[in-house]
C-alpha positions as CSV (number, residue, x, y, z in Angstrom):
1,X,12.5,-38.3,14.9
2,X,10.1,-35.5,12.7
3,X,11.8,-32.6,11.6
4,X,9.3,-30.6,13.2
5,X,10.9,-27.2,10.9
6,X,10.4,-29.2,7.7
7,X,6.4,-29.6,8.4
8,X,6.4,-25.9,10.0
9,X,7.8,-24.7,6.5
10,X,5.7,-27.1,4.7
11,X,2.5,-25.4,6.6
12,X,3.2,-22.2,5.4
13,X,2.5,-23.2,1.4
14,X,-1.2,-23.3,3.0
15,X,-3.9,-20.3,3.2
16,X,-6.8,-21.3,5.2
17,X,-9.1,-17.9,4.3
18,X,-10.2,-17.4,1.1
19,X,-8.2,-14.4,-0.5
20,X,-9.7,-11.0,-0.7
21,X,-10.8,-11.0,-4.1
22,X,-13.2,-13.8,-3.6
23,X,-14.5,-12.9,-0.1
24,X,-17.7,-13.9,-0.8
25,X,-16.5,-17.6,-1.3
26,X,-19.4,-19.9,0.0
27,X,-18.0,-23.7,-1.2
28,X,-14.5,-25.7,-2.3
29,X,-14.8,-27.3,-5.7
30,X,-12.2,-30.4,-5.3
31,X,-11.0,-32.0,-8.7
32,X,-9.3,-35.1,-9.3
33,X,-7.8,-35.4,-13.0
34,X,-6.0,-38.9,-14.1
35,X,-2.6,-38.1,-14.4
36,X,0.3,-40.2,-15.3
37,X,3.7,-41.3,-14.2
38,X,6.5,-39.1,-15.9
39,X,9.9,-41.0,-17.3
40,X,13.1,-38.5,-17.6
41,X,16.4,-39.8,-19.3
42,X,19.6,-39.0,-18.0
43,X,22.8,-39.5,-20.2
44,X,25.3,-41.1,-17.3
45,X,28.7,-42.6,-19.0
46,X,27.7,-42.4,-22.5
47,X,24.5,-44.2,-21.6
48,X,20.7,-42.8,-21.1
49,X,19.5,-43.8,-17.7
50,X,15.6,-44.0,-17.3
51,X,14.4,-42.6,-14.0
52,X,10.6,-41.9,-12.8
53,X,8.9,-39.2,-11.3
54,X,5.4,-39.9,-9.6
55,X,2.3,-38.9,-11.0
56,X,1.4,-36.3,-8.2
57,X,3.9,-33.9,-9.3
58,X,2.9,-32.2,-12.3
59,X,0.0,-29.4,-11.9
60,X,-0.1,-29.7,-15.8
61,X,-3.6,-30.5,-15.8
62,X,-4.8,-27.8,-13.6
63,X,-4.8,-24.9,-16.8
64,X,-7.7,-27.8,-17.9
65,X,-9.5,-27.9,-15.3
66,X,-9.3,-24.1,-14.6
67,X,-10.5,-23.7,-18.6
68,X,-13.6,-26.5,-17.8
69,X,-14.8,-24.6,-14.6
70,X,-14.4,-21.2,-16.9
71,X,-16.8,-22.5,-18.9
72,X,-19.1,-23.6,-16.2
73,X,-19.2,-21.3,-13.7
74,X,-18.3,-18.0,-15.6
75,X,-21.6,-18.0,-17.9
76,X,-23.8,-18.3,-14.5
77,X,-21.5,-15.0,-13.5
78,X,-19.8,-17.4,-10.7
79,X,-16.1,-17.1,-9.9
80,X,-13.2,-18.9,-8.4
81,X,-9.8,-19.2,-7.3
82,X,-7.1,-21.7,-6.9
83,X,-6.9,-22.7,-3.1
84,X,-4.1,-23.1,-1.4
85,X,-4.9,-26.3,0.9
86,X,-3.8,-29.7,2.4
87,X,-5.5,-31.8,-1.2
88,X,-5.5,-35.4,0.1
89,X,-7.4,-34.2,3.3
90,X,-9.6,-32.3,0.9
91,X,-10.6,-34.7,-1.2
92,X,-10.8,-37.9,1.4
93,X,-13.8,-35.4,3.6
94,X,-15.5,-34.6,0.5
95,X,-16.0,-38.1,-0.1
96,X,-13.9,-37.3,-3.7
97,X,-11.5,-40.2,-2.8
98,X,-10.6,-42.3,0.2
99,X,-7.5,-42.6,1.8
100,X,-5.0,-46.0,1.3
101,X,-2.9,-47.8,3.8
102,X,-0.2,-45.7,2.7
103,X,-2.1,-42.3,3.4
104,X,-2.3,-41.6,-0.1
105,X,-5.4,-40.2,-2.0
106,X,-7.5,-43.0,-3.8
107,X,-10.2,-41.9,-6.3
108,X,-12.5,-44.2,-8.0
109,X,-11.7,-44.9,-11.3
110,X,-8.2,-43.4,-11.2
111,X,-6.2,-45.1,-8.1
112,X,-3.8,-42.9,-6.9
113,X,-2.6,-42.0,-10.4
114,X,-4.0,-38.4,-10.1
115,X,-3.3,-35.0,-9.3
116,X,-5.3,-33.3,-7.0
117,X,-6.7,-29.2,-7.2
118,X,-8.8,-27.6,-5.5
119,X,-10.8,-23.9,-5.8
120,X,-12.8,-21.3,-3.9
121,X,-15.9,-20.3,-5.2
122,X,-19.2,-17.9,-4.7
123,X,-20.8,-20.9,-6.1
124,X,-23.7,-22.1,-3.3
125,X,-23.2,-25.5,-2.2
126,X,-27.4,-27.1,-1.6
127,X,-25.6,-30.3,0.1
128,X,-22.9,-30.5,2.2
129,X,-21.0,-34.0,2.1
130,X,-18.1,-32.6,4.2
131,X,-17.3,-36.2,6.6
132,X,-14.3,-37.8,8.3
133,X,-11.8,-39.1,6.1
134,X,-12.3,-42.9,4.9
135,X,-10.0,-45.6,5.0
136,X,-11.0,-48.1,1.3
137,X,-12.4,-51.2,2.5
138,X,-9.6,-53.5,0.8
139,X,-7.4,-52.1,2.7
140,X,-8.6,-53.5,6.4
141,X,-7.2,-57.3,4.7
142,X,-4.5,-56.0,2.8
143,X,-1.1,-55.7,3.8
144,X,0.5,-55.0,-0.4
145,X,2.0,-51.6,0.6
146,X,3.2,-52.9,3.9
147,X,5.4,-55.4,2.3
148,X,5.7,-53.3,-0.8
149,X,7.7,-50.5,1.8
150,X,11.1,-51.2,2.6
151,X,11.4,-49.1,5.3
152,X,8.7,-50.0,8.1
153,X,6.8,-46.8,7.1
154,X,3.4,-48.2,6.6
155,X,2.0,-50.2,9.6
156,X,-0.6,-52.3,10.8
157,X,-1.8,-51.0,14.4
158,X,-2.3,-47.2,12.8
159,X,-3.7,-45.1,10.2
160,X,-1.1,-42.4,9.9
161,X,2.1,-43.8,8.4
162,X,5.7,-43.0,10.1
163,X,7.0,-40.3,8.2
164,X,10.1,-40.4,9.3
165,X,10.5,-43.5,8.4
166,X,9.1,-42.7,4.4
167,X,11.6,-42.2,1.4
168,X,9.5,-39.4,0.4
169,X,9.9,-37.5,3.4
170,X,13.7,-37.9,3.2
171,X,14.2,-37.0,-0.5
172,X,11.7,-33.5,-0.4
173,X,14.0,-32.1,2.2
174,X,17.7,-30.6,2.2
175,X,20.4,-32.6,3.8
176,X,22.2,-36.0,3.6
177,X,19.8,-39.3,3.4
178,X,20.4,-41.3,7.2
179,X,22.5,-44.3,7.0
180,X,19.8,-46.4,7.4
181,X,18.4,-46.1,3.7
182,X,19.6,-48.4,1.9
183,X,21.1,-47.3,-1.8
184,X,18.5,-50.2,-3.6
185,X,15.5,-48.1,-1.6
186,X,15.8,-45.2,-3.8
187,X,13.4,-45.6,-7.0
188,X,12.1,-42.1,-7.9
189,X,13.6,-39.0,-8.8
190,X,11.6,-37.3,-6.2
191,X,9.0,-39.3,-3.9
192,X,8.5,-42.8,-4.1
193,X,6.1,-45.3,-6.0
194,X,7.2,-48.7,-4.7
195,X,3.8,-48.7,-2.3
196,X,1.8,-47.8,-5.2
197,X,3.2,-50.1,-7.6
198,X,2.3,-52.8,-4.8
199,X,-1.3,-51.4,-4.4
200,X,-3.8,-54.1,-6.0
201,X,-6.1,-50.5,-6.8
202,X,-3.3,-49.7,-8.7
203,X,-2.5,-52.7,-11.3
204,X,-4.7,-50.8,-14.1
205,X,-2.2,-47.7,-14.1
206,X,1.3,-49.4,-13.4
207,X,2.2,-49.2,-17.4
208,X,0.8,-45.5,-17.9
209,X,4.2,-43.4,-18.6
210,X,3.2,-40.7,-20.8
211,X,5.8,-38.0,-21.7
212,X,9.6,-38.1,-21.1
213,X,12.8,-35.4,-21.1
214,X,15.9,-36.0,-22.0
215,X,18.5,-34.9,-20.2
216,X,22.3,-34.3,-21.9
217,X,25.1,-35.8,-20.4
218,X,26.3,-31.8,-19.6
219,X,22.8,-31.3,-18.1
220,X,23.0,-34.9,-16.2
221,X,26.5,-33.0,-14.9
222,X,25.3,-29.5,-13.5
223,X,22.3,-31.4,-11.7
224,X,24.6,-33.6,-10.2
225,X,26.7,-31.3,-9.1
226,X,24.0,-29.4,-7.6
227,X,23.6,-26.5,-9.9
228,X,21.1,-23.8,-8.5
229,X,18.0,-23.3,-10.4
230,X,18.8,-20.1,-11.4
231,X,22.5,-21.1,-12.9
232,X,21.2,-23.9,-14.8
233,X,20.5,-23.4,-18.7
234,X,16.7,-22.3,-19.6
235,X,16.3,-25.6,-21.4
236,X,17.4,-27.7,-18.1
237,X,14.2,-26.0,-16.2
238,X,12.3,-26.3,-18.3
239,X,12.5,-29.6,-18.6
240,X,12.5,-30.2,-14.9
241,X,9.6,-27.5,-14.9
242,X,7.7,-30.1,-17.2
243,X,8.7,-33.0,-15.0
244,X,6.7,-30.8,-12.1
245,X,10.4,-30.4,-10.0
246,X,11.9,-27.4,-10.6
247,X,11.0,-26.8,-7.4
248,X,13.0,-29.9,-5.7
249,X,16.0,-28.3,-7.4
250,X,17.6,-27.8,-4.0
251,X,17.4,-32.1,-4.1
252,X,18.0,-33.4,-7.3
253,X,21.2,-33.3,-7.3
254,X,21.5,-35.5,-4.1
255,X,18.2,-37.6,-5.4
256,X,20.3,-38.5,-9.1
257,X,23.4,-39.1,-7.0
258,X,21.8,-42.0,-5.0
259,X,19.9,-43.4,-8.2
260,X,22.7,-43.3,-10.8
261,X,25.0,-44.5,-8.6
262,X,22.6,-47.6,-7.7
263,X,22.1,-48.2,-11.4
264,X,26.0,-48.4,-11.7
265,X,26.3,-50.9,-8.9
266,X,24.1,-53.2,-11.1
């Protein structure tokens, strides 16, 4: 069953009017920028213990993008904001991407190794491509995620996936995983690639890891032990800050518990 609270509190990260210093917004520039899966070592036992964070965490590319459309928009006396919106919807009725099986965002060129921003701006918009989200064509004969997903998330008979059945929805939220997760389930420090590493669009990006912390074994201890944010050393956030999960903090304690633990079963 949804935890209807957990998607109430999720809405509320959205704004759906443009702010008051850009009132005269007229269009939404939606960006896609390639963007990498993120490796973080943890020293467990006298051993470092590699764990992966997805690529859709990290907004480290948006000061890039904001700096690119800068230098676009600002000569021409335009201006824009960040937006606060639901990206994946964004970007599937622009026609910027198209959505997987697995409800994720797929851009051309890119797969779903991406990170997704998007802007309001006085900018006019001549055409308007604005259209009901897409489902990629490979993915009517494909069923890679389905068996790729461990849990029955993904299925056949409907577009929309069963959240409460996805290892994402579990590890982004407070509280103790269900029973019915299995320990071996559990591959990501937050989120969960295993349908995207099954994902035939995806086999170009699988091996792109760029970047990695490394976490002492008394750092490895205070996140295990579920260390608030705001207690934890400055060099422990910003290292998770850089992973794009300081703000899973709440989780990661939990998260590393169920990893490391499966690691040392093995």
């Amino acid at each position: 069953m949804l935890d209807l609270e957990f998607y109430r509190e999720r809405l509320t990260r959205f704004s759906f009017r443009p702010p008051d210093t850009l009132s005269g917004a007229k269009s939404l520039i939606v960006v896609a920028s390639p963007q990498p899966q993120a490796r973080a070592f943890f020293a467990y036992h006298g051993q470092p213990r590699p764990v992966m964070v997805p690529p859709t965490y990290s907004d480290e590319t948006d000061i890039a993008v904001e700096h690119i459309l800068s230098s676009v928009l600002n000569p021409e006396r335009f201006h824009f904001i960040q937006a606060s919106l639901p990206l994946k919807l964004l970007a599937a009725r622009s026609g910027l991407g198209e959505y997987g099986r697995n409800n994720i965002c797929y851009v051309p060129g890119m797969g779903s190794f991406h990170s997704l921003a998007a802007f309001y701006t006085d900018l006019p918009c001549p055409e308007d491509s604005w259209g009901e989200p897409q489902m990629m064509k490979r993915c009517h004969e494909c069923r890679a995620c389905i068996h790729g997903c461990p849990t029955g998330a993904i299925a056949v008979d409907r577009f929309l996936i069963r959240a409460e059945r996805c290892i994402t929805f579990h590890n982004e939220r407070l509280g103790e995983f269900p029973a019915w997760i299995d320990p071996s389930w559990h591959n990501c420090l937050v989120g969960c690639l295993r349908c995207q590493r099954a994902c035939p669009e995806d086999t170009p990006f699988l091996d792109w890891v760029e970047g990695s912390s490394t976490f002492s074994e008394e750092e490895t201890t205070l996140i295990l032990d579920s260390t608030s944010s705001d207690r934890l050393p400055i060099a422990t956030t910003k290292k998770l800050e850089q992973l794009g999960i300081l703000g899973y903090s709440d989780m990661l304690g939990r998260n590393l518990n169920a990893l490391l633990g499966e690691a040392a079963a093995h």
